[in-house]
C-alpha positions in Angstrom: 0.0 0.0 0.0 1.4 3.8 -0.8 0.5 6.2 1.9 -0.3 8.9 -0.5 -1.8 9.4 -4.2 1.0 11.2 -6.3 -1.2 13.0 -8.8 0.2 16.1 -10.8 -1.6 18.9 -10.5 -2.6 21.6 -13.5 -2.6 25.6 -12.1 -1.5 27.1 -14.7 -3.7 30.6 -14.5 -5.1 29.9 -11.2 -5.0 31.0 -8.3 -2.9 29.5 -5.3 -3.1 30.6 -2.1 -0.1 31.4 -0.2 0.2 33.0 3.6 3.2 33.5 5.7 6.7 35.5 5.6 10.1 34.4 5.1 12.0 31.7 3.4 9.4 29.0 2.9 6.7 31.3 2.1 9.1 32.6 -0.2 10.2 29.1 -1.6 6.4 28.4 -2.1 5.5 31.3 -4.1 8.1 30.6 -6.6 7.4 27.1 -7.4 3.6 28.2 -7.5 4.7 31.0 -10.0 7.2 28.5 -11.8 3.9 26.0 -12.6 2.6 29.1 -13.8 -0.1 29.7 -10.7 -1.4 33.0 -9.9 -0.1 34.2 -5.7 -2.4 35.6 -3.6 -1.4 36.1 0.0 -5.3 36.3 1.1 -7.0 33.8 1.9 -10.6 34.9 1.5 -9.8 36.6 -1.8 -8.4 32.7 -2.9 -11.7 31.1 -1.6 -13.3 34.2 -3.9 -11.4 33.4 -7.0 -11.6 29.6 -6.7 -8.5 28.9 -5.9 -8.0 24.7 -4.8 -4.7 25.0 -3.5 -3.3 26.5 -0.3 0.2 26.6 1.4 0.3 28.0 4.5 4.4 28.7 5.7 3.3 30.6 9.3 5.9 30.0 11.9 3.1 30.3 14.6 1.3 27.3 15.1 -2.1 28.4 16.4 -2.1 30.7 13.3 -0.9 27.8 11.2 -3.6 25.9 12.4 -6.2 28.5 12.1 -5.4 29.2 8.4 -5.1 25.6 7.5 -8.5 24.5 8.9 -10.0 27.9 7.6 -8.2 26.8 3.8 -9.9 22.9 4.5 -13.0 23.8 5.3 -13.3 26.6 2.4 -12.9 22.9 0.2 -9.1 23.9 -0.7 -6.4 21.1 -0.1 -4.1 22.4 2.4 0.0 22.0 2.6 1.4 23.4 5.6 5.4 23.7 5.9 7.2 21.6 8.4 4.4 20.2 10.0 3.1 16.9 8.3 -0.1 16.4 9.9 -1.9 19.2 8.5 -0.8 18.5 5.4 -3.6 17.4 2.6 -0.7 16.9 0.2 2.8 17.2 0.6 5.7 18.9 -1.9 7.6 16.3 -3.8 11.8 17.1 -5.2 11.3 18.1 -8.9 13.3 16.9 -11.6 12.6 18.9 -14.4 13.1 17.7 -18.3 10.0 19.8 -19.8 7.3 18.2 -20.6 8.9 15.8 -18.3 8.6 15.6 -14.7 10.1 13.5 -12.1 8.5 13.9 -8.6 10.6 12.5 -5.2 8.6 12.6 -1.9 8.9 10.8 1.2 5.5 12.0 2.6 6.5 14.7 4.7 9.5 12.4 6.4 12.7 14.5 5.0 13.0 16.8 2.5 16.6 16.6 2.2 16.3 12.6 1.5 14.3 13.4 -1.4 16.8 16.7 -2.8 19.0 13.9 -2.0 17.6 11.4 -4.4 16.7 14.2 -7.0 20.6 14.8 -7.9 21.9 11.5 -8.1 18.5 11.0 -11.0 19.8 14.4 -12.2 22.9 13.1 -13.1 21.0 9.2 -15.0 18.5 11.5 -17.1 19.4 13.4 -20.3 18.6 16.7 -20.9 16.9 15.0 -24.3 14.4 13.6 -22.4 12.1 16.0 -23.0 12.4 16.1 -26.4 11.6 12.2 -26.5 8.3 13.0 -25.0 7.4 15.8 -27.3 8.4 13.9 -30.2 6.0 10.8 -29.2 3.0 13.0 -28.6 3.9 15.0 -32.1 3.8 11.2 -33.8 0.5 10.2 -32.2 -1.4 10.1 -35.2 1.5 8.1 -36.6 1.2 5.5 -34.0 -2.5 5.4 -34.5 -1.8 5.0 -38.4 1.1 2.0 -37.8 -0.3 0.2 -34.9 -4.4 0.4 -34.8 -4.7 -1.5 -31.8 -3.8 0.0 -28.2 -2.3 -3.1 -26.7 -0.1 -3.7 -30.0 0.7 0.2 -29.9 1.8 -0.2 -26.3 3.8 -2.9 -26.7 5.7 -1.7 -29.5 6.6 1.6 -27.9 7.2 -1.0 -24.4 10.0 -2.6 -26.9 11.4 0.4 -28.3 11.6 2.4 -25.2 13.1 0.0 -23.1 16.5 -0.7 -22.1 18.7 -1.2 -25.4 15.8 -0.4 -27.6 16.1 2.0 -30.5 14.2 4.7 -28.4 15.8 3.7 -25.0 15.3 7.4 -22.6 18.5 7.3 -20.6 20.7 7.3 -23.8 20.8 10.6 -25.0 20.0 11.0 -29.1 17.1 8.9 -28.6 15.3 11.8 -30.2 16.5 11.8 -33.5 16.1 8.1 -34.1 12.3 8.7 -33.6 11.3 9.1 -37.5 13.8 6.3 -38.3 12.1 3.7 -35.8 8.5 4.5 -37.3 9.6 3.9 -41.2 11.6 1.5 -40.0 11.4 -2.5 -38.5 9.9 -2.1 -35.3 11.7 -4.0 -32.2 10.4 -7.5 -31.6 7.3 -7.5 -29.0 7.2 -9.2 -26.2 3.9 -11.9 -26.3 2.9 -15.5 -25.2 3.2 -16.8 -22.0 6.0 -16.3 -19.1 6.4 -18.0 -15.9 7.5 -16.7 -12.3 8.2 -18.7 -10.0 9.1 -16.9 -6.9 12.0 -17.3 -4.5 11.0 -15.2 -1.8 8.0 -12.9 -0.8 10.2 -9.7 -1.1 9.7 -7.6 -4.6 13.4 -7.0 -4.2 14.7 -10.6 -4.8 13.2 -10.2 -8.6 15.6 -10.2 -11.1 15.5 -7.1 -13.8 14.0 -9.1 -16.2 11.2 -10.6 -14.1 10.0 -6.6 -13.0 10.5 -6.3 -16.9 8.4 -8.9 -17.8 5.9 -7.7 -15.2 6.0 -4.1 -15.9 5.0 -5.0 -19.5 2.1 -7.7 -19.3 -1.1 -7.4 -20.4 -2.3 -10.2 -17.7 -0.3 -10.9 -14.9 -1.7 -14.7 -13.6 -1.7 -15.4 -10.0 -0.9 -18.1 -7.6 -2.7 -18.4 -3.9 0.2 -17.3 -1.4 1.6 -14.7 -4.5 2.4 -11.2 -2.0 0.6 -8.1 -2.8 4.0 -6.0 -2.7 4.8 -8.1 -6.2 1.7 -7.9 -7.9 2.3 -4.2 -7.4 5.2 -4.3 -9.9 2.8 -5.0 -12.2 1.0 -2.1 -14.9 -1.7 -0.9 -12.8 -4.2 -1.8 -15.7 -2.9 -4.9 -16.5 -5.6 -7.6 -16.0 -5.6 -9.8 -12.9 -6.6 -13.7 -12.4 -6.3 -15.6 -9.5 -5.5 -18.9 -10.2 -5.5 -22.4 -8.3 -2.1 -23.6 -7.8 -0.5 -25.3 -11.3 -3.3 -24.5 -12.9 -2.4 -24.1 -16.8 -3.5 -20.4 -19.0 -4.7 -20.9 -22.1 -2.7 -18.5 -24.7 -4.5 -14.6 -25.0 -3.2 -12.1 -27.4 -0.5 -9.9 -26.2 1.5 -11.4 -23.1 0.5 -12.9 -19.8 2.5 -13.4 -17.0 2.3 -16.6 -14.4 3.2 -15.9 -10.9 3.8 -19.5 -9.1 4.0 -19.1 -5.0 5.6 -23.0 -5.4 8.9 -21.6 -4.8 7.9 -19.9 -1.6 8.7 -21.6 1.5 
């Protein structure tokens, strides 16, 4: 289970409340202004114009308080610096290749785990990352046109963006290789049927090519005894089936995976 929803949020325009002085008010109001948000430092005049957001950054924690149950009940989601508890939503590390964002939180825990964790994914993503992701959405109607079907569209970009494809992210150029991949042979898709049999109930002792094979299936096929923690490195809309143990799958179009608890102890 994750203890909180990471959703990106669209403000563009809008406003975003912000109250309190000093450095973290500060800090707020530019990464508001940075997603393009509109600051106002009243909180009725936010509840006027709509706003949905509120950060409240007051070192006094009766006014803290005040403000943030104020925000909440007004309906706006409240994130209030330093203090967890209040929180409705907490701010996450950005990593920024534009359109692309990579978020780090930690729920509140440490802020400075998750700057932490930012710069050493700074330094494994290539500034062309971006580009990657405006190039697929400019070539939609070119996927469309090549691959008709969403599952066979999926798994043809899950085989060229993955690791050694021909539009593999974390090797920089990837861009350019974009027209050449769609005229060209596309990588070989990954179909049939694949079994796991599991050595232990931690997610960790799967090999690279197991969470692979997971993080691409259309069905993932389960076991009585399989742990929830591994099904969860599964494509949240993949389709689930609970099987009795051995119990044989009959072949489906695209590719299913088998999870066997037999090698649990």
């Amino acid at each position: 289970m994750i203890a909180a929803l990471p959703l990106f949020h669209r403000i563009a325009g809008q406003p975003v409340v912000v109250l309190g002085s000093g450095d973290a008010a500060e800090a707020k109001r530019r990464l508001v202004e940075r997603a393009g948000g509109v600051v106002t430092d009243d909180l009725q005049e936010g509840i006027d114009k709509g706003a949905r957001l509120a950060f409240v950054a007051h070192e006094d924690e009766t006014a803290a308080q005040a403000d943030a149950i104020r925000a909440r009940c007004a309906g706006l989601l409240v994130n209030v610096t330093d203090r967890p508890a209040l929180c409705d939503f907490t701010v996450p590390s950005i990593l920024d290749r534009d359109p692309v964002l990579v978020a780090v939180g930690t729920g509140g825990a440490s802020a400075g785990l998750a700057k932490q964790l930012r710069l050493r994914l700074e330094a494994l993503l290539p500034h062309s990352l971006g580009a990657l992701a405006e190039g697929l959405y400019a070539a939609r109607d070119a996927l469309r046109s090549r691959w008709p079907g969403a599952g066979d569209r999926r798994r043809a970009l899950d085989a060229a963006l993955g690791r050694g494809g021909p539009l593999d992210p974390l090797v920089e150029g990837s861009p350019a290789r974009l027209g050449e991949w769609l005229a060209g042979d596309a990588a070989p898709m990954m179909t049939g049927t694949i079994e796991i049999v599991l050595r232990s109930a931690d997610p960790e002792d799967l090999t690279l090519r197991e969470l692979r094979w997971l993080g691409a299936a259309d069905r993932i096929a389960f076991e009585p005894g399989v742990p929830a923690p591994v099904l969860d490195c599964a494509r949240a809309d993949a389709v689930r089936l609970a099987i009795a143990p051995a119990e044989s799958i009959a072949q489906a179009e695209g590719l299913t995976v088998v999870v066997r608890a037999s090698g649990l102890s």
